[in-house]
N, C-alpha and C positions, 0 to 999 in steps of 0.2 A: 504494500500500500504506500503509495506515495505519498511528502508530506506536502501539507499546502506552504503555500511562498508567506512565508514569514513567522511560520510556527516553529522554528528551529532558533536558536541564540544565538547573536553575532557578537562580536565587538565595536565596542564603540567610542573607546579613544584608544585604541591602536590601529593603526592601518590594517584591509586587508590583506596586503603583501606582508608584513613582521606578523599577523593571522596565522597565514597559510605555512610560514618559515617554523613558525614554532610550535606549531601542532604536528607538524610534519617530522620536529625533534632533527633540522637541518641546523638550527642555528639557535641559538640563547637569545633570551631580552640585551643582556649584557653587551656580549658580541654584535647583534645588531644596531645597538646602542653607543655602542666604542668601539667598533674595529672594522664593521662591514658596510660599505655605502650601498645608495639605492643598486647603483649596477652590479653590485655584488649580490643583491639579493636577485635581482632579476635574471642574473645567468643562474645562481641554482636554485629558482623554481623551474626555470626552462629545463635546466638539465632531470630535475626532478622529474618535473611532466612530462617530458619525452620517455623518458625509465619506467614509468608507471603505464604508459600509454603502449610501449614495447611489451610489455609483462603481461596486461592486456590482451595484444595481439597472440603471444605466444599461447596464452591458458586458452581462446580461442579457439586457436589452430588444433593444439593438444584434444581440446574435448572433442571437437568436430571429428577428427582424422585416429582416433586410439579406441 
């Protein structure tokens, strides 16, 4: 069952990019906070979501073809 659009908790004074970084367990408040700039965060969520989107394809493939 799918959820309706806006029945899930968001954040709301952190960005959804340091969201998505830290729930993901990619990167610390700290770290994002003193060590990592925005372009640092945007190459690994890309690399992230390309990895996740690959893993995707593959459990795909796996169940279709096994």
């Amino acid at each position: 069952m799918p959820f309706r659009e806006g029945a899930l908790a968001q954040t709301v004074n952190v960005s959804s990019l340091a969201s998505q970084v830290i729930t993901a367990g990619l990167a610390s408040y700290v770290e994002l906070d003193s060590v990592l700039g925005l372009e640092d965060v945007l190459n690994i969520l890309e690399v992230y979501q390309v990895s996740e989107h690959n893993k995707m394809l593959v459990n795909k493939y796996d169940n279709e073809y096994s």
